[in-house]
Backbone bond lengths (Angstrom), bond angles and torsions (degrees), N, CA, C in turn:
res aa  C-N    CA-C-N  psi(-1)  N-CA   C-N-CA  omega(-1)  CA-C   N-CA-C  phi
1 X - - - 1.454 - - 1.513 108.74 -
2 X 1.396 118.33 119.33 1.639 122.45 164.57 1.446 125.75 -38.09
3 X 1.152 122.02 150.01 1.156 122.72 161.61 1.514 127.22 -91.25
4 X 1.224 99.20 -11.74 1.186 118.16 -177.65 1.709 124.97 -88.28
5 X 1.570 118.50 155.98 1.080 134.77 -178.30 1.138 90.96 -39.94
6 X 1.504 129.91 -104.75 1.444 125.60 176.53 1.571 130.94 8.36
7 X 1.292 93.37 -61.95 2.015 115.88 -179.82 1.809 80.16 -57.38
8 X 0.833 125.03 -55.19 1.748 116.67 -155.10 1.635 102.04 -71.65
9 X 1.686 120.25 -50.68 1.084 110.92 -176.63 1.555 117.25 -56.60
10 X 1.698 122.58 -33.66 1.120 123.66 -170.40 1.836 108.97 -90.09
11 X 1.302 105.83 1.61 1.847 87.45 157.11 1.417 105.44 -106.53
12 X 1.201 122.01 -29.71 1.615 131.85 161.57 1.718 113.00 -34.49
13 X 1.448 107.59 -39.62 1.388 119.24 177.54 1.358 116.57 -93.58
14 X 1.545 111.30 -15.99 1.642 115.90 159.39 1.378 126.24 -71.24
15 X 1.404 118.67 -20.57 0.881 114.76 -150.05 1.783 107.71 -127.47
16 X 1.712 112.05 15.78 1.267 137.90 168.68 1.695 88.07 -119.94
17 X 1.871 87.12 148.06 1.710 99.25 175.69 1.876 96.86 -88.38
18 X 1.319 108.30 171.60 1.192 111.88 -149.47 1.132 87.12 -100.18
19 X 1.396 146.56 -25.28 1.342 152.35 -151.28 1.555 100.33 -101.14
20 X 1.404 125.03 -68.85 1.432 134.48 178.91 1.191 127.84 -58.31
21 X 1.488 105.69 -45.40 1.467 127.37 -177.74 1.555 95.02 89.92
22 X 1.288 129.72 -8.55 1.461 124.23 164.49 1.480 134.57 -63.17
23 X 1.350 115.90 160.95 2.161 103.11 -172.91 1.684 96.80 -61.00
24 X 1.243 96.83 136.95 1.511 102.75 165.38 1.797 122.29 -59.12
25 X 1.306 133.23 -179.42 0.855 109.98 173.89 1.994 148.59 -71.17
26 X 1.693 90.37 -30.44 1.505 119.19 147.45 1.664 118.67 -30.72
27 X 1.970 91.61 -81.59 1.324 84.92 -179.75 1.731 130.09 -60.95
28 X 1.204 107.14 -16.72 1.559 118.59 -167.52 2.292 96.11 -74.49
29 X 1.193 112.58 -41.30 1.225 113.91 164.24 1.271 115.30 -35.49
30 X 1.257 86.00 -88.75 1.718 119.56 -168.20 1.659 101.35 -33.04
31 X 1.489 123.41 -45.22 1.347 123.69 -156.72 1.793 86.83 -80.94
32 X 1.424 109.51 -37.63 1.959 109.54 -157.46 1.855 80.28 -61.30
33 X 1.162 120.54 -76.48 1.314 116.74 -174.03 1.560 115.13 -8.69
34 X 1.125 113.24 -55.57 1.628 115.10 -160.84 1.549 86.90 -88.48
35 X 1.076 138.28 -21.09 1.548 129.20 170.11 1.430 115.42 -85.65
36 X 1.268 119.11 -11.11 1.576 116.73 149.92 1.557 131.11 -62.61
37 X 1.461 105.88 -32.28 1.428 107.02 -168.47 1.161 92.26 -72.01
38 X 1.288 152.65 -8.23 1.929 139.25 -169.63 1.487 101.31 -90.27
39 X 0.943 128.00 161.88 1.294 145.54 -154.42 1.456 124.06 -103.85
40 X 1.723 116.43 -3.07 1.217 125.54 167.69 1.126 113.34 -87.76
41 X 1.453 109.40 -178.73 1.677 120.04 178.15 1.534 113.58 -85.92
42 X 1.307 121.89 154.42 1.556 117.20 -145.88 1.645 85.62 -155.07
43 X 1.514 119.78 130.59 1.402 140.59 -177.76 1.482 110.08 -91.09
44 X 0.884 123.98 131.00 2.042 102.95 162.50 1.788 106.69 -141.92
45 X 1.209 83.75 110.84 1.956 84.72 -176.22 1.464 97.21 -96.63
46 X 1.645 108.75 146.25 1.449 118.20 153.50 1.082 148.50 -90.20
47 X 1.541 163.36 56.83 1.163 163.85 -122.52 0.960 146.51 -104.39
48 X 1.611 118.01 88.13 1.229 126.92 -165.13 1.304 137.03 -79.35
49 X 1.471 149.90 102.49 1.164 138.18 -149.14 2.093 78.97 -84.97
50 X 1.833 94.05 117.04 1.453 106.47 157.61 1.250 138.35 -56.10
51 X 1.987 151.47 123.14 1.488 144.27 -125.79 0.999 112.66 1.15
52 X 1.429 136.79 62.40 1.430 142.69 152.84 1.520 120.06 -53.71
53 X 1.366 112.54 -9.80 1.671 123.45 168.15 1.890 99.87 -77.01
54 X 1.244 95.09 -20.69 1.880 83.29 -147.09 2.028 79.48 -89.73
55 X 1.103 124.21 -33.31 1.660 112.03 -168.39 1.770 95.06 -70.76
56 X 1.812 113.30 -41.04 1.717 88.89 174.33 1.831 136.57 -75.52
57 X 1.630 98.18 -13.76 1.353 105.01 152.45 1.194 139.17 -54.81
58 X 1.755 105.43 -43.94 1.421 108.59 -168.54 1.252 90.40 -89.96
59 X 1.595 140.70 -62.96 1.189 141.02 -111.39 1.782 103.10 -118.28
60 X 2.089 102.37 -24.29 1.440 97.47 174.31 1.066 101.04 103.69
61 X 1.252 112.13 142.89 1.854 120.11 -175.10 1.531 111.60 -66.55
62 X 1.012 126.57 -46.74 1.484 124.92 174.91 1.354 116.48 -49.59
63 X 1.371 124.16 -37.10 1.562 127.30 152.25 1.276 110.11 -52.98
64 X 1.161 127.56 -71.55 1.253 124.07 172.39 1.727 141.81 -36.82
65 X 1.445 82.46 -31.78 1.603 100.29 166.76 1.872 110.00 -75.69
66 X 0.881 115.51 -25.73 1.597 130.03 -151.61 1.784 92.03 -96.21
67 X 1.251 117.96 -41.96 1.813 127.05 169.80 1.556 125.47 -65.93
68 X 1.775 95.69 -43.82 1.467 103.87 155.92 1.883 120.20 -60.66
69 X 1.330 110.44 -40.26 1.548 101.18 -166.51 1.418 95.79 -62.68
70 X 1.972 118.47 -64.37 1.139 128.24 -173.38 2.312 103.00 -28.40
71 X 1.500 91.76 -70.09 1.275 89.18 -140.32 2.152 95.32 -53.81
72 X 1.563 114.71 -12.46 1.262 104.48 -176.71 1.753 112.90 -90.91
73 X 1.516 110.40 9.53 1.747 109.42 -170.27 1.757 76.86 -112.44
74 X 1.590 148.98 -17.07 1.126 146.65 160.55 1.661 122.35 -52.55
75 X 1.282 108.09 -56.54 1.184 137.55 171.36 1.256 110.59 -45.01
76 X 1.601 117.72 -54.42 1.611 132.75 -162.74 1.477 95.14 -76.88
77 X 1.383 108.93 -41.60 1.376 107.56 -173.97 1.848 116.45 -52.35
78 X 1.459 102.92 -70.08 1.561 103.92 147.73 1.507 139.10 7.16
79 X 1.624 88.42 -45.53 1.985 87.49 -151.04 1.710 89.63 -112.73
80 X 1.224 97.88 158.63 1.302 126.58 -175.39 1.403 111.37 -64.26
81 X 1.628 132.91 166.86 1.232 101.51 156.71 1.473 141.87 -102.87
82 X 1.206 93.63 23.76 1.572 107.57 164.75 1.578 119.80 -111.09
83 X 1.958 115.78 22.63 1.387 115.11 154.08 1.092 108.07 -79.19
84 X 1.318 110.68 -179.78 1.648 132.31 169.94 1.185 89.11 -101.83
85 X 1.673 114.18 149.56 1.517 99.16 154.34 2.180 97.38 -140.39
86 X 0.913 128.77 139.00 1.130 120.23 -145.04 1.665 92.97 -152.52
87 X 1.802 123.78 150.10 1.270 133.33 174.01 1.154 119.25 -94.98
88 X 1.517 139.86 49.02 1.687 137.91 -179.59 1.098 114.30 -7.79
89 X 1.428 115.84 -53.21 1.561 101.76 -158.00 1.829 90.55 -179.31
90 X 0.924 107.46 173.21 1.859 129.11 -150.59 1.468 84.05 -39.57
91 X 1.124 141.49 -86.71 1.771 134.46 -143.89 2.181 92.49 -135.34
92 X 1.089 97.69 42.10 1.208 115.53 173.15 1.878 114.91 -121.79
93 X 1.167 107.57 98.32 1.573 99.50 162.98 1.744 131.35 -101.11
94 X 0.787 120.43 -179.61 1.646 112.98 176.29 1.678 107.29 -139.40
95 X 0.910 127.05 171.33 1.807 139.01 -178.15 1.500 91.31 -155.14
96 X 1.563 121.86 125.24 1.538 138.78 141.55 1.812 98.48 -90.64
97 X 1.320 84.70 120.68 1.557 90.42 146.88 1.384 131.71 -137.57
98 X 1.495 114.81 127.32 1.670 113.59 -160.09 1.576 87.84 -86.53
99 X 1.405 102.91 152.44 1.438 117.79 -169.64 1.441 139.57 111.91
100 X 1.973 88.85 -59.30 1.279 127.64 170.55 1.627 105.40 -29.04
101 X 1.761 106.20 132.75 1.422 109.21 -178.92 1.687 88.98 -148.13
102 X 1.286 103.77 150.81 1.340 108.24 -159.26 1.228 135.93 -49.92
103 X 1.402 97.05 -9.72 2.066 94.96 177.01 1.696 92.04 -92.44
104 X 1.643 131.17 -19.73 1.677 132.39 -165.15 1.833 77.65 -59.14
105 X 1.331 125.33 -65.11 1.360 138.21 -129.83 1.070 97.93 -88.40
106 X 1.497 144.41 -43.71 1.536 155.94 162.34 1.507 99.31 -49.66
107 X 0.921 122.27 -28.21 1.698 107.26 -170.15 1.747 95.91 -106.52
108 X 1.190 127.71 -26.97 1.561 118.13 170.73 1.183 116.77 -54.66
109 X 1.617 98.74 -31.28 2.014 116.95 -160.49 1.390 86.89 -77.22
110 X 0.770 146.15 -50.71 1.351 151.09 -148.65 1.745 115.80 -95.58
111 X 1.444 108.72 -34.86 1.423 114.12 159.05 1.600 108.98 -76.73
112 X 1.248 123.74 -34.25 1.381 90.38 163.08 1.514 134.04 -110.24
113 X 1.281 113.12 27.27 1.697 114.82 138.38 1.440 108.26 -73.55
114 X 0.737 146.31 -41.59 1.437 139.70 177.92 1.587 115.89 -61.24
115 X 1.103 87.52 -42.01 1.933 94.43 -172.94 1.743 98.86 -67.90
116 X 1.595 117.76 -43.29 1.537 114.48 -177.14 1.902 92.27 -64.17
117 X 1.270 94.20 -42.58 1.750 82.79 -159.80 2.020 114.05 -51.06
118 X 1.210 96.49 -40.87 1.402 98.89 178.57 1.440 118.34 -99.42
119 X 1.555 116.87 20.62 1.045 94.06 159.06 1.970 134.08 -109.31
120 X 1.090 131.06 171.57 1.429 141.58 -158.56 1.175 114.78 -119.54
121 X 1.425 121.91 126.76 1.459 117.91 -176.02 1.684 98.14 -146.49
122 X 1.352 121.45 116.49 1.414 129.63 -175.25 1.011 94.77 -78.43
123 X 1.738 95.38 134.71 1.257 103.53 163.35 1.715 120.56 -155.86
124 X 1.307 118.63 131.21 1.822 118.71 -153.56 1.491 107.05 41.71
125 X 1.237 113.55 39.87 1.905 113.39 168.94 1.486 121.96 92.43
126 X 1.470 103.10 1.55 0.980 100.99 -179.33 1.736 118.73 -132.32
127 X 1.383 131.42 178.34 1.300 122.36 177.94 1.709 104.39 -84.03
128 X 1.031 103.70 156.11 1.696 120.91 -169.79 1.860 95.91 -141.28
129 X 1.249 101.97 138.87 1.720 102.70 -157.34 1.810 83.25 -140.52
130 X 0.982 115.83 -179.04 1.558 150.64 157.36 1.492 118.69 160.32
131 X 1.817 107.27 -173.83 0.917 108.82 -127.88 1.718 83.03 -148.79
132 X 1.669 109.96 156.25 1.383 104.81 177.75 1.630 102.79 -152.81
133 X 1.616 108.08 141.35 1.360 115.69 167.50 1.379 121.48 -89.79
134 X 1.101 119.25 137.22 1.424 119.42 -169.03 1.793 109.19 -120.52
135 X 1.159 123.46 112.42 1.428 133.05 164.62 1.847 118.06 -85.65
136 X 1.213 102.70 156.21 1.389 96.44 166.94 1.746 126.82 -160.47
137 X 0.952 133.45 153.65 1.720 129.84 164.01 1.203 105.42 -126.74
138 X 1.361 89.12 174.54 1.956 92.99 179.15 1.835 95.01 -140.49
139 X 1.162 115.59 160.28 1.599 112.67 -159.18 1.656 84.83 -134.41
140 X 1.214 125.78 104.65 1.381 145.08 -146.36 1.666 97.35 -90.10
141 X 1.535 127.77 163.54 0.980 128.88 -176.84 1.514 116.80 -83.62
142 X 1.548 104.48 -12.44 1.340 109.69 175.97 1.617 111.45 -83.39
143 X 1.004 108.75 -27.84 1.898 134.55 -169.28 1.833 91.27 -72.46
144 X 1.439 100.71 -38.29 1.427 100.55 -171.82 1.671 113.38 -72.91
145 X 1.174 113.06 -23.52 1.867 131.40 -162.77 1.644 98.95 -91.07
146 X 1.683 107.48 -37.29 1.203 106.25 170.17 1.722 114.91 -52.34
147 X 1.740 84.32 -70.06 1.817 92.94 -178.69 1.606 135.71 -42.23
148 X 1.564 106.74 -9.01 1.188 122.26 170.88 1.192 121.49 -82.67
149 X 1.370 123.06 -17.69 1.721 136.84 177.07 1.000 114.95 -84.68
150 X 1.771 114.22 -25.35 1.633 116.54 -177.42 1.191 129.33 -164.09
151 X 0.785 124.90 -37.63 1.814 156.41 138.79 1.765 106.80 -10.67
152 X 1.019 116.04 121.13 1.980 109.64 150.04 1.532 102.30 -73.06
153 X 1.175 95.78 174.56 1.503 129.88 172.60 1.401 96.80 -71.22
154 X 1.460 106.59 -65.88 1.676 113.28 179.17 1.475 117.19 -43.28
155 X 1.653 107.39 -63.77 1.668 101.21 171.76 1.810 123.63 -57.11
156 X 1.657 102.43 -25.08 1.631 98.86 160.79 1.716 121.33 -49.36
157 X 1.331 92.17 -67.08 1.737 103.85 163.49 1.220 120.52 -9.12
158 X 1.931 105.53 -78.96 1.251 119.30 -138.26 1.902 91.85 -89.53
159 X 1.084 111.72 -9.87 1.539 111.26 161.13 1.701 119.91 -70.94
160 X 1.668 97.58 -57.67 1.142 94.62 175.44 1.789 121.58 -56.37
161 X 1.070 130.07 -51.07 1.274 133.68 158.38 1.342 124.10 -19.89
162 X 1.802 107.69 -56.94 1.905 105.32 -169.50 1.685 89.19 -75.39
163 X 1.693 139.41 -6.91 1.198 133.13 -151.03 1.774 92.76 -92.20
164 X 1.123 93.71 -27.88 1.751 110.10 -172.96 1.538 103.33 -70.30
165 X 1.309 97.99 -66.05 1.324 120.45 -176.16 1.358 121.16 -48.19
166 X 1.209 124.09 -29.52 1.638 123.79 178.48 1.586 93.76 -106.60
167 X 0.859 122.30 6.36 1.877 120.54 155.81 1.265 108.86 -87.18
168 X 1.348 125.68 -46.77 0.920 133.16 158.56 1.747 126.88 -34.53
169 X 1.106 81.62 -57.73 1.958 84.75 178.95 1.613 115.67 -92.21
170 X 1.766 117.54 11.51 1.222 109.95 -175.64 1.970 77.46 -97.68
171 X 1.127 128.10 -42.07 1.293 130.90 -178.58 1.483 121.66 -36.11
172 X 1.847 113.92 -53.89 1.360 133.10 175.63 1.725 84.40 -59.63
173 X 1.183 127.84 -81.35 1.567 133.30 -153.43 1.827 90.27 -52.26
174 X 1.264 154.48 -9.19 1.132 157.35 176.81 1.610 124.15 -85.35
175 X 1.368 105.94 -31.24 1.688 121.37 166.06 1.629 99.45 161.41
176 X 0.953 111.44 -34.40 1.963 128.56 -163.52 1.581 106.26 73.45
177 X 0.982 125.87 160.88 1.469 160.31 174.48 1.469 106.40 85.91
């Protein structure tokens, strides 16, 4: 590893996706981990941009690329600056927020379905729209006192995550956006 400016910009640049400018998925871990070990309550929403197959079918990956940046410079906008905000996976984002207690995280989830819902992105002359489902858990301060007796950070995580995640998919099975 460099010592140098450079050395810093180029893990700095590893460790943002190239498309979003958001933490990749690695780094977005790695950081929730070390934001587990603190002792407050901690939010983690999931965010799915809804038929995200059907805008790169119809409309072409470069559209698709252009919905992903929007809906992840939307998102960022949103979050505080002590969330995470991070890209899981292809048209999947995530938000940690330390603090977050269930009405903080219910009302983000909900400001940003709204924010995808109304927002506009031209495209070949015309408006281009979508739509996003939002899941969520919250990893409680008591959950946290537990995890200190026995628990990793990682197995905190990977709980909190499937807790997100099947909120997440009771949401899609609900209408989505």
């Amino acid at each position: 590893r460099s010592g140098s400016g450079a050395g810093h910009a180029l893990d700095e640049g590893a460790r943002r996706d190239g498309l979003t400018g958001v933490l990749t998925r690695g780094a977005f871990v790695e950081a929730a981990q070390r934001q587990l070990q603190s002792r407050g309550a901690i939010g983690l929403l999931m965010i799915d941009l809804d038929h995200f197959k059907q805008i790169n079918d119809r409309l072409g990956h470069a559209a698709g690329d252009r919905v992903l940046a929007l809906a992840a410079r939307l998102v960022a906008a949103r979050c505080r600056a002590t969330d995470l905000v991070g890209r899981y996976g292809g048209e999947e984002f995530c938000v940690l927020m330390p603090g977050g207690d269930a009405r903080s995280v219910a009302d983000l989830a909900q400001r940003l379905v709204h924010d995808a819902r109304d927002a506009v992105l031209q495209h070949d002359g015309g408006a281009l729209r979508y739509t996003v489902s939002v899941g969520y858990a919250i990893h409680s301060a008591a959950a946290a006192c537990a995890a200190s007796t026995g628990s990793s950070p990682a197995a905190s995580l990977a709980a909190l995550f499937d807790a997100a995640d099947r909120a997440l998919y009771a949401a899609k099975r609900h209408g989505r956006g």
